[in-house]
C-alpha positions as CSV (number, residue, x, y, z in Angstrom):
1,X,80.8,114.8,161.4
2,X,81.8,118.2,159.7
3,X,85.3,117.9,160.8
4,X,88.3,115.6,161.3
5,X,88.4,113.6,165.2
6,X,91.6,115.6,167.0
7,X,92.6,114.3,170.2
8,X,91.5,117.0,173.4
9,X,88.1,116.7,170.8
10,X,84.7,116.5,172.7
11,X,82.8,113.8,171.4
12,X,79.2,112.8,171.7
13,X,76.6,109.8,170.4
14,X,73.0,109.6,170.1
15,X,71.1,106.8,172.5
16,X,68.3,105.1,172.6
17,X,67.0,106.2,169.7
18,X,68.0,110.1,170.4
19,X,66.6,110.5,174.1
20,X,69.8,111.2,175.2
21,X,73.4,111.6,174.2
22,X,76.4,109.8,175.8
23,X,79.1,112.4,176.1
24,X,83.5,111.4,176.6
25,X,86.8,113.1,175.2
26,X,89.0,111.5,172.7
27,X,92.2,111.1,173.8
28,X,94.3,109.6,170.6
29,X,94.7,106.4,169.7
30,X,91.2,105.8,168.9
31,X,90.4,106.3,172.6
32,X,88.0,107.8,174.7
33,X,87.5,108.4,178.3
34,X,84.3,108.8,179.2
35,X,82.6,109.2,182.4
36,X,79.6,106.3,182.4
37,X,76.4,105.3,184.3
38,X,75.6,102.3,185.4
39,X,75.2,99.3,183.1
40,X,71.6,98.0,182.0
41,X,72.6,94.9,180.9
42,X,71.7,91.3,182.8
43,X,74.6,89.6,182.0
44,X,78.7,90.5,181.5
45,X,79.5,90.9,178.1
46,X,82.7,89.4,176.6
47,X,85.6,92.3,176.8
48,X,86.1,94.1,173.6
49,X,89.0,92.9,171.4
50,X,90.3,96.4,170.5
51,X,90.7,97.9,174.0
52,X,89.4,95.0,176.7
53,X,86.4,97.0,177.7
54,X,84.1,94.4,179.7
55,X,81.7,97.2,179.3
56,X,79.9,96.3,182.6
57,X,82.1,99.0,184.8
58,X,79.4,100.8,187.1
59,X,79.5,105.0,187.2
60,X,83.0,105.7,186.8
61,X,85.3,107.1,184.5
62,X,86.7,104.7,181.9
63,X,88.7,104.6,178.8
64,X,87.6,102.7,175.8
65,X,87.9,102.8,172.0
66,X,85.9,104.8,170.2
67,X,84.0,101.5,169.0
68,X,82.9,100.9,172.7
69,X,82.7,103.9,173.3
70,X,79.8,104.5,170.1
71,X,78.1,101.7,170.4
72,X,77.1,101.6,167.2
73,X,75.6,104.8,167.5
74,X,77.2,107.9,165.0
75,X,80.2,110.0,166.0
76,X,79.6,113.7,167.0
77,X,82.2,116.1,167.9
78,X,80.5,118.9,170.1
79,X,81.9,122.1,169.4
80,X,83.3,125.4,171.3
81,X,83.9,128.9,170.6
82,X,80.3,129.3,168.5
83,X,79.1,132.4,167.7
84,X,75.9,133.5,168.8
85,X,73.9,133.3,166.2
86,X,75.2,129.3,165.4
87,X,74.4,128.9,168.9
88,X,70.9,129.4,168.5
89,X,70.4,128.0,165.8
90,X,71.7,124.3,166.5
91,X,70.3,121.2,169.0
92,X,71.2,122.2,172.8
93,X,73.8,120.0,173.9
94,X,75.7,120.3,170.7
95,X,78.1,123.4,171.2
96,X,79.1,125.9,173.1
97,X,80.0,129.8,173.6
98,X,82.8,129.1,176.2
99,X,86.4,128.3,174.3
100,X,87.8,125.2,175.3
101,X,91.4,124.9,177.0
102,X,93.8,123.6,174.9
103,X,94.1,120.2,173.8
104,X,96.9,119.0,175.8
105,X,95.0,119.8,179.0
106,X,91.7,118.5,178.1
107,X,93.4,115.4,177.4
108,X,95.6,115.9,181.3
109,X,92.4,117.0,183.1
110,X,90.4,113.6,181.9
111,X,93.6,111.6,182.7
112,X,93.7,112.8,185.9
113,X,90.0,112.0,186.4
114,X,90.9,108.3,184.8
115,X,93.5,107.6,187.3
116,X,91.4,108.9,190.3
117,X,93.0,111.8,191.2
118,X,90.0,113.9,190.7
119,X,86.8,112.9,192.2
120,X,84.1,111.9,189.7
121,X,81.0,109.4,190.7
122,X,78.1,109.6,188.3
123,X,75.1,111.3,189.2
124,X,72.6,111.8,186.2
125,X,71.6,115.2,187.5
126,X,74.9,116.7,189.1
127,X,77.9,114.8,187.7
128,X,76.9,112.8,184.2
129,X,78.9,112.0,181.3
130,X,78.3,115.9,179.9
131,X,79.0,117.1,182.8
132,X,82.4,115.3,182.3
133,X,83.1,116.3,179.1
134,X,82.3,119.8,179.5
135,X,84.6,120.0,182.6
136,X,87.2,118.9,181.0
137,X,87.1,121.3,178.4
138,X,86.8,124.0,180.1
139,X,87.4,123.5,183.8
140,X,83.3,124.3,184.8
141,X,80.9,121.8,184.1
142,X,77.4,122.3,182.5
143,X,74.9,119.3,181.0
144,X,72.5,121.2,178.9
145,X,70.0,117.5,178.4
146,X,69.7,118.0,182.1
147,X,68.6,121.4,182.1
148,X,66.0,120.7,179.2
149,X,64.7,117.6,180.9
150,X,64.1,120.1,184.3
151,X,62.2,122.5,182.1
152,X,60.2,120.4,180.3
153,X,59.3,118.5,183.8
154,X,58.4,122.0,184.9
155,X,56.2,122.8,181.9
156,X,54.2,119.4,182.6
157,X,53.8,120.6,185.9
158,X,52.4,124.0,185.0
159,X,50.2,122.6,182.5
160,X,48.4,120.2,184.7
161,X,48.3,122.7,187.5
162,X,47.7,126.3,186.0
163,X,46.4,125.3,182.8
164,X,47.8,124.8,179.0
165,X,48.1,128.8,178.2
166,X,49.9,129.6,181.4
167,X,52.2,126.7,180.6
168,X,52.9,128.0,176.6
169,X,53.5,131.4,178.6
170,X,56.0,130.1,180.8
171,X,57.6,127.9,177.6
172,X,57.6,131.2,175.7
173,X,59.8,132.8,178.5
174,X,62.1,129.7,179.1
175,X,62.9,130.0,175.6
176,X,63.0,133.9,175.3
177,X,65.9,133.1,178.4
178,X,67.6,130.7,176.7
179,X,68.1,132.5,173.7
180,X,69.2,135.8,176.0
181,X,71.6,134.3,177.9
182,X,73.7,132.6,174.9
């Protein structure tokens, strides 16, 4: 983490191993509130000491501490407002060109998701946990793992069907788009 954890902060972890990462905004108070999928574990889980999280809550928004929240994983803060050339250059799903609201109503608009007055069910591909984040930042959402896991499905597809150099052809101009569009 470059910089210091500010509430209205977008945070972010690694899972399982780096497939994906688990997105949520910090709210103060070492809290989060995060949007989450539903739980893979067998069994309930005794609740957390710090904040009572009985971490087994399916697909809705939820606030935890940050310890919960991390899962032993390592904090990220995703950042706004990057410059073009930054933006390139870093992991997709990391930052972002659009500025983020302010921090007082980041931290309103995922309140009022937490107490239900804004509709938020998780779905991986229209509504997840970046999705979330991202909204609340800056009132559209966006989940950039979701649009790589799309394109690289895609580029399987191609592959097996038109052939390996049609497929690098087509990779070529997904990333020749990505870069244009930033």
């Amino acid at each position: 983490m470059s910089r210091r954890l500010e509430p209205g902060d977008h945070i972010y972890c690694k899972r399982k191993g780096g497939l994906y990462d688990h997105h949520g905004i910090y709210v103060g108070d070492y809290m989060v509130i995060h949007l989450q999928g539903k739980a893979k574990k067998s069994k309930p889980l005794p609740p957390c000491q710090k904040c009572g999280n009985k971490r087994v809550i399916n697909g809705e928004i939820a606030k935890v501490c940050v310890d919960c929240f991390l899962d032993g994983e390592k904090l990220e803060i995703f950042d706004y407002g990057v410059p073009p050339s930054e933006f390139s250059a870093r992991r997709s799903g990391t930052c972002s060109q659009r500025h983020s609201k302010p921090p007082s109503e980041v931290i309103r608009t995922a309140n009022d998701f937490l107490r239900g007055e804004s509709s938020a069910a998780y779905d991986w591909f229209y509504n997840n946990c970046e999705d979330f984040a991202v909204y609340c930042k800056t009132g559209s959402n966006g989940s950039a793992q979701v649009g790589e896991v799309i394109a690289a499905a895609g580029l399987v597809a191609c592959a097996t069907l038109l052939g390996p150099v049609t497929a690098l052809g087509f990779a070529g101009a997904f990333v020749l788009s990505k870069f244009l569009r930033r």
